[in-house]
C-alpha positions in Angstrom: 45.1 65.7 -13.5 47.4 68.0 -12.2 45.1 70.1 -10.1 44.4 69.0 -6.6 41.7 66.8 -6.1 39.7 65.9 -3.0 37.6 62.4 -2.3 35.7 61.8 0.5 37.3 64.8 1.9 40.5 63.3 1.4 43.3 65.0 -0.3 45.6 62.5 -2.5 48.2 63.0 -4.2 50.4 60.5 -6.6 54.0 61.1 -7.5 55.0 59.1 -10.1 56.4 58.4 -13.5 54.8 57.0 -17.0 56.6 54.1 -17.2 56.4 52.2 -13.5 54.5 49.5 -13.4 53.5 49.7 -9.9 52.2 53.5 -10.6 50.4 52.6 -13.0 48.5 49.9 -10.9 48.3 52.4 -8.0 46.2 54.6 -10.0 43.9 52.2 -11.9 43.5 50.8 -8.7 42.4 54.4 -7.2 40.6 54.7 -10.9 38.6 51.7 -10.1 37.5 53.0 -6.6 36.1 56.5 -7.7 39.1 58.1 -5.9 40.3 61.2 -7.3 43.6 62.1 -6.9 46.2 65.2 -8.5 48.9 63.1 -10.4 52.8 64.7 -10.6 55.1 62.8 -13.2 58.5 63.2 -11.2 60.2 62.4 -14.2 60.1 66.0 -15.9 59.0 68.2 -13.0 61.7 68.5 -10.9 59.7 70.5 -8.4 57.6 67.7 -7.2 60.5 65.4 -7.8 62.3 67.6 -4.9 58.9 67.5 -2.6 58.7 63.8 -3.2 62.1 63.6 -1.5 61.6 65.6 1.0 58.3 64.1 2.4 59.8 60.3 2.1 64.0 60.8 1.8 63.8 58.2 -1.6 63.5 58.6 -4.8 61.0 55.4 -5.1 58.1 55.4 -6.9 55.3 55.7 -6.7 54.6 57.7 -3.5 51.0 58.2 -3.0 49.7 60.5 -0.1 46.5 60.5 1.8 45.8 63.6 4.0 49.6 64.0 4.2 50.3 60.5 5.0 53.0 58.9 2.8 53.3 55.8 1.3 56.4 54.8 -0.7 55.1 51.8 -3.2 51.8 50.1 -4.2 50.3 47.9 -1.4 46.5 47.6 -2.1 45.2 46.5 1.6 47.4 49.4 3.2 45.8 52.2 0.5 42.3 50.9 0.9 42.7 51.4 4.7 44.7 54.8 4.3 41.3 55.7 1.4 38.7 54.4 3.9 38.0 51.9 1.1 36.3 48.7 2.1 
């Protein structure tokens, strides 16, 4: 998914790459939930590796933003909150 996707009104966004564990748990996670989200693999696109950067100043992954809220890492009870999911 590469477009932008919207849930619940709620933009999100996940920068990440195919080999991280903790992305990859981020996004079944989201998967699980219904939450759509546009997905950018930092490791070949170099743009979105650069905006990444910018928004958090680290190269961490993944970086997952809600509504332009960042958050650098996996950390299930701080996404639910940030997705409004119970």
């Amino acid at each position: 998914m590469n477009k932008e996707q919207k849930t619940s009104g709620k933009k999100v966004e996940v920068y990440s790459t195919p080999t991280c564990v903790y992305c990859n748990l981020a996004k079944e996670y989201m998967k699980a939930h219904g939450v759509k989200y546009a997905e950018y693999n930092v490791g070949t696109d170099l743009a979105k590796r650069k905006e990444m950067v910018e928004k958090t100043g680290q190269l961490g992954v993944p970086v997952i933003v809600v509504d332009g809220e960042a958050m650098v890492g996996f950390d299930e009870e701080a996404l639910a909150g940030m997705l409004g999911i119970k």
